[in-house]
Structures are given as C-alpha cells and as structure tokens.
Backbone bond lengths (Angstrom), bond angles and torsions (degrees), N, CA, C in turn:
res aa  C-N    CA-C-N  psi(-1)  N-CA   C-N-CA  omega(-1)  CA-C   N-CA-C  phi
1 X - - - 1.445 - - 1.526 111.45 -
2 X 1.181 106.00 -58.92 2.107 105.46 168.62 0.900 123.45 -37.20
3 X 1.995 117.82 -44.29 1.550 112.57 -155.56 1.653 99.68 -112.40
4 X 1.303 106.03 -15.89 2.014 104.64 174.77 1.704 96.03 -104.90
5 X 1.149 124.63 -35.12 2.035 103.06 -173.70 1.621 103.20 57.73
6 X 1.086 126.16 46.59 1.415 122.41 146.59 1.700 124.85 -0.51
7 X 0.802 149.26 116.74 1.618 140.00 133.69 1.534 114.60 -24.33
8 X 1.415 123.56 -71.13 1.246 145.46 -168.45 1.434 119.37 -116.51
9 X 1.121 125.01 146.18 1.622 100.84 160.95 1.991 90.25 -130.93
10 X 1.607 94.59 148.51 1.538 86.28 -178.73 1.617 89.70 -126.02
11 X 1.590 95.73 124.99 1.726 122.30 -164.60 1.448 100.78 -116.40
12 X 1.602 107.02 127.21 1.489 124.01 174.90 1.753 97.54 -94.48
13 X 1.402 106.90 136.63 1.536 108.40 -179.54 1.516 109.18 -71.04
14 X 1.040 118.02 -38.72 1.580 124.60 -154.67 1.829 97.53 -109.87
15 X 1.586 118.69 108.22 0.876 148.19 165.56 1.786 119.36 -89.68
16 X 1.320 107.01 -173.29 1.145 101.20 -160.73 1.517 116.39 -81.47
17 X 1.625 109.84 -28.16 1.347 125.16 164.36 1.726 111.73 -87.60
18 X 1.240 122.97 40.21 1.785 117.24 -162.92 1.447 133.90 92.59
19 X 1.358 95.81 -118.23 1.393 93.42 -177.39 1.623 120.28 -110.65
20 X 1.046 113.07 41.81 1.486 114.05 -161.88 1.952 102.86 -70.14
21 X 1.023 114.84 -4.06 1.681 117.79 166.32 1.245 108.20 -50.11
22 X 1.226 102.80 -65.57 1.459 115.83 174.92 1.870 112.27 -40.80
23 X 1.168 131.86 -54.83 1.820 139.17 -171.69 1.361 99.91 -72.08
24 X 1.407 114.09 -17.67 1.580 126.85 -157.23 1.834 80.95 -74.58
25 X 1.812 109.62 -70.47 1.407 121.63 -176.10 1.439 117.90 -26.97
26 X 1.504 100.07 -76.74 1.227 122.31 179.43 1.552 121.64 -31.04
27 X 1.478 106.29 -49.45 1.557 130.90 178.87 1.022 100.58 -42.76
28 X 1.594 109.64 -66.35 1.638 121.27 -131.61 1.701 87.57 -93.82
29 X 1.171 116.69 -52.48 1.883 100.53 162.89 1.729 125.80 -35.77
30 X 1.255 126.30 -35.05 0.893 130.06 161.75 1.746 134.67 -72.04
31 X 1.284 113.86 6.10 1.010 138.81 163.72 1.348 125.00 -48.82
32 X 1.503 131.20 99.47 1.225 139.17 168.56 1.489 116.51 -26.64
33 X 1.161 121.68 -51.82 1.466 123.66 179.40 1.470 114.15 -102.00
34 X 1.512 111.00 96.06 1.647 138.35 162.71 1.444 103.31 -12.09
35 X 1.493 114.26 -61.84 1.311 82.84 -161.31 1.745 102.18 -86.89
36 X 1.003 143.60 5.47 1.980 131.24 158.25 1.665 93.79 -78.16
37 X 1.265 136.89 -14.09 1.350 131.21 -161.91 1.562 105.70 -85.72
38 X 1.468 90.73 -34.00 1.563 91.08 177.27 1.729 132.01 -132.11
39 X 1.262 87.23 55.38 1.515 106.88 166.53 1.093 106.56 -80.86
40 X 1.459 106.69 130.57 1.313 126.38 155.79 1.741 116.30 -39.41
41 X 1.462 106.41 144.68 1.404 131.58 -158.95 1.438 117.74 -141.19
42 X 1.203 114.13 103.00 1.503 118.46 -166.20 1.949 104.55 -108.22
43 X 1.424 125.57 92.01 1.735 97.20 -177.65 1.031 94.93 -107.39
44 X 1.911 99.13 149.47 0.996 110.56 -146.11 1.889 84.72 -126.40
45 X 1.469 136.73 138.34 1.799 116.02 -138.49 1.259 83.87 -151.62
46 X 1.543 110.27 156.52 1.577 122.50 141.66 1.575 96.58 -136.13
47 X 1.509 123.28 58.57 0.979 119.44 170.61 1.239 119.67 -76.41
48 X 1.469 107.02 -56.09 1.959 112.05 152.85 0.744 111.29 -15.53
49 X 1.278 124.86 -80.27 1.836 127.35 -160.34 1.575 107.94 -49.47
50 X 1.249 124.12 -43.93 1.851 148.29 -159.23 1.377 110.23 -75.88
51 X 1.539 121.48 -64.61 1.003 147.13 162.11 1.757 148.13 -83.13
52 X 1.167 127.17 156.60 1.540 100.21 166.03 1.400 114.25 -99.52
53 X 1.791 128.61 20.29 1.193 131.28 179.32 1.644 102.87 -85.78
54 X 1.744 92.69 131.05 1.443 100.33 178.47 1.361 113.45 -107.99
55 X 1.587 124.63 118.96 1.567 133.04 -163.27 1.614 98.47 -87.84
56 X 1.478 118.89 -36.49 1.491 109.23 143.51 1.156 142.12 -166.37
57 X 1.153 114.68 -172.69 1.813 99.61 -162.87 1.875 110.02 -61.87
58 X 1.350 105.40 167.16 1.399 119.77 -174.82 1.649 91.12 -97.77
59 X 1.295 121.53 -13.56 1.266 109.63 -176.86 1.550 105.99 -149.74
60 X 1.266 145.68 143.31 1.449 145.29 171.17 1.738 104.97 -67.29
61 X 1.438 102.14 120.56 1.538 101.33 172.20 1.607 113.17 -125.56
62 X 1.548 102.16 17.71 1.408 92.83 177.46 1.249 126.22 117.51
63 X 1.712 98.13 -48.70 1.086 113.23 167.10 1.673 136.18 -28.14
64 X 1.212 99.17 -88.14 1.627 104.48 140.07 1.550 139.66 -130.78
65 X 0.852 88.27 -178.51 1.882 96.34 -175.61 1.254 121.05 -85.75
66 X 1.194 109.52 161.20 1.959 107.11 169.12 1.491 92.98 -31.74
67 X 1.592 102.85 150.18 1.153 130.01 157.23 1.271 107.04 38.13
68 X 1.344 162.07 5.62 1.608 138.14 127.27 1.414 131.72 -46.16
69 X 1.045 127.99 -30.49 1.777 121.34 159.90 1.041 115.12 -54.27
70 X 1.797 123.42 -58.34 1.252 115.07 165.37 1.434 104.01 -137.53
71 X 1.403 119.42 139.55 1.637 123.73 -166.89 1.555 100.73 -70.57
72 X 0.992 110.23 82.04 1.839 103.70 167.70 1.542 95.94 -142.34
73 X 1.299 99.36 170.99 1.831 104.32 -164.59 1.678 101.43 -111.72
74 X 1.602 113.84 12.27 1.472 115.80 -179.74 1.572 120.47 172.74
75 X 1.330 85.08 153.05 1.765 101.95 -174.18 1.040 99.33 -123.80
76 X 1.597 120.63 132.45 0.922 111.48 155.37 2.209 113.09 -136.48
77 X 1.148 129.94 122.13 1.700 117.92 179.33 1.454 104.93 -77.47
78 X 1.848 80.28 133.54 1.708 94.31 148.33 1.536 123.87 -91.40
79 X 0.959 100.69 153.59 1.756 138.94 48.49 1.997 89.82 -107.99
80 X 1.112 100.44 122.57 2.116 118.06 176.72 1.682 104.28 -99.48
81 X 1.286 99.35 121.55 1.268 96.47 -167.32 1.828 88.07 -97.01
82 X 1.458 98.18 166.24 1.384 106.69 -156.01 1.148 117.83 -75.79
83 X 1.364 137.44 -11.49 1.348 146.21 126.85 1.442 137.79 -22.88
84 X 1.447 104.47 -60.40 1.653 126.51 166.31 1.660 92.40 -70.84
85 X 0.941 159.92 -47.88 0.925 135.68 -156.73 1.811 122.34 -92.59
86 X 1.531 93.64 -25.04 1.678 111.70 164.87 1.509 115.50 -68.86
87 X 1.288 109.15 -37.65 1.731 111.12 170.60 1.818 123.47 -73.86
88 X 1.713 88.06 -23.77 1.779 92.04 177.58 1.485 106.56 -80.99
89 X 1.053 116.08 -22.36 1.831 123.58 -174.73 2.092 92.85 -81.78
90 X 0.732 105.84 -33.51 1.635 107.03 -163.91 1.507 83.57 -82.54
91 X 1.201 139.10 -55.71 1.446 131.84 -170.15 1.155 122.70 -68.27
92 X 1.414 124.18 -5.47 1.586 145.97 168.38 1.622 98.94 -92.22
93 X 1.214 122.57 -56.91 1.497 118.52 -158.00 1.680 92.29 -76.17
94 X 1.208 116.93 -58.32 1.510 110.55 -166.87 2.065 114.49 -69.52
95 X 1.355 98.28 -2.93 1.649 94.30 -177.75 1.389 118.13 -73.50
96 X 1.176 98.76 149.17 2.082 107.00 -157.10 1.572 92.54 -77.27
C-alpha cells in the first residue's frame, strides 16, 4: 500500500483462515496516513452463498447508511461477471 498507492483495492471477505476481509477493512481505515486510509474498497463475496451472515442488507431500512456497517464503497457477489464488475469499479473511481 505505501510503495504502489492503489486507486482501488478489490477485497474478497472470506480468506483462507475466514474472514480476515473484514480485519483487512478495519486495519487499513485505521491507518495513520489518510491517504492509504482511504482508499477505495470494492468486496467482492460469496459469503451469501457459504454462510447465513449477511454483510448487507438486500434492501435499505434505515438502519444504516452507505458504508457505516462496514466502511467500504462496494459490494459486489460472485461469481461477478466481468461487466458488473468493470461498471462497479468505474462507479467507485468516478464518484464525486
């Protein structure tokens, strides 16, 4: 992250020990230097499919808002076909 500065990083939740996507977030928000702190974050999941933990709602109830459950700027499930996933990266990079 220091020596490349990414644009994006596109993060799978479910690693080889679980959920370390998730410590990955958390971490890298906590980051002394703003700008690695706040790179954009695209995860990209088949946690649905795996699990019955839901990372987020199927519908907005209020609850919370973009990105307060977990600070990332996108969801997207696999299997992402390469289309959906070129337009979700463009809708992160180009958002005001």
């Amino acid at each position: 992250m220091q020596s490349d500065r990414p644009d994006i990083i596109i993060l799978d939740v479910m690693m080889p020990d679980g959920t370390e996507g998730f410590h990955f977030v958390w971490s890298l928000r906590q980051h002394a230097d703003r700008n690695i702190a706040d790179t954009p974050i695209l995860m990209v999941t088949a946690i649905h499919d795996k699990t019955k933990l839901r990372i987020y709602p199927d519908r907005t109830d209020g609850t919370y808002k973009s990105g307060e459950f977990l600070p990332v700027q996108g969801f997207i499930d696999k299997p992402a076909q390469p289309e959906d996933l070129v337009a979700k990266i463009k809708g992160v990079l180009c958002a005001p």
